[in-house]
C-alpha positions, 0 to 999 in steps of 0.5 A: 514095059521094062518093069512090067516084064522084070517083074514077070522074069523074077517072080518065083513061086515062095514055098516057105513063108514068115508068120508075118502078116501082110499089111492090109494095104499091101493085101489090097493092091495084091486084091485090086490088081486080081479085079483088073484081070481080062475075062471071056467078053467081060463077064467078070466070072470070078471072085476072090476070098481074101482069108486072114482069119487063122482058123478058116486058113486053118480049115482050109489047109487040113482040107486041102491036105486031106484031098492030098493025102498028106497031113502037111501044111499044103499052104506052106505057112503062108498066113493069107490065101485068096482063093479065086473061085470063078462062076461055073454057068460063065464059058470062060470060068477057068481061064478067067478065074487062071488069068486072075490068078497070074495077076494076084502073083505078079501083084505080089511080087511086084510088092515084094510078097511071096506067092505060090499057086496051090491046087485043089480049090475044086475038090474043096469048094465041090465039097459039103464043108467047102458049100458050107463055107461059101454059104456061111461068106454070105456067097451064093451061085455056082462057083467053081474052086480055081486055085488059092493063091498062098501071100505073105513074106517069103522066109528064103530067097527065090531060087533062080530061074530056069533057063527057057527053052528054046523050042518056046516060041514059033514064027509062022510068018 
């Protein structure tokens, strides 16, 4: 549990990465530790796209940017995202596809990569471009866009946590 829970402390959102690639083994426990998140009575709603492929992370960046309003690169950099899509017929779709999510990040910290949770997978994958590009995957079903998580090496360190507040937790004992 030690581990575990220092991992937990020390994991920072990265909003600045290196262009280095992530090592395929690397991507694939980050990949393995995202399967092996708990979802609503099993059912396993999510899946996740590994892109590494420059012009689909490309593609999906001017999407993301233009649902934003802004012409910057929303990815920050980063040269891989997972976007975790959750099957929308399924109750537990979102939190299935958020608890995903948390495992991917705490994964890569864990690896020592950076990751950030970057919005606006709904918008993209609810759009005309964003079907094409689940069709053109090979994926069918009625997915819903949860989040996309941003992996690769950070460029700065982390900055330091805050403190937690102190009205977190209560006790009804």
């Amino acid at each position: 549990m030690a581990e575990t829970l220092k991992t937990i402390k020390e994991r920072r959102s990265c909003r600045n990465f290196k262009p280095d690639m992530v090592p395929k083994e690397l991507l694939d426990k980050v990949l393995e530790a995202g399967t092996w998140a708990p979802t609503g009575m099993g059912m396993q709603s999510p899946i996740i796209i590994a892109v590494t492929n420059k012009e689909l992370r490309d593609k999906l960046s001017k999407m993301n940017a233009e649902i934003m309003g802004s012409k910057a690169d929303p990815f920050y950099g980063a040269p891989v995202v997972l976007v975790v899509l959750a099957d929308k017929n399924k109750p537990t779709h979102v939190y299935d596809g958020s608890l995903v999510m948390g495992n991917l990040m705490l994964a890569a910290a864990d690896l020592g990569l950076g990751s950030c949770w970057i919005h606006r997978a709904k918008e993209e994958f609810e759009s005309e471009e964003g079907k094409k590009i689940l069709k053109n995957l090979g994926i069918e079903g009625d997915y819903e866009g949860i989040g996309h998580c941003v992996l690769g090496y950070a460029a700065a360190a982390s900055a330091e946590p805050k403190e937690r507040k102190a009205s977190y937790i209560y006790y009804a004992e």
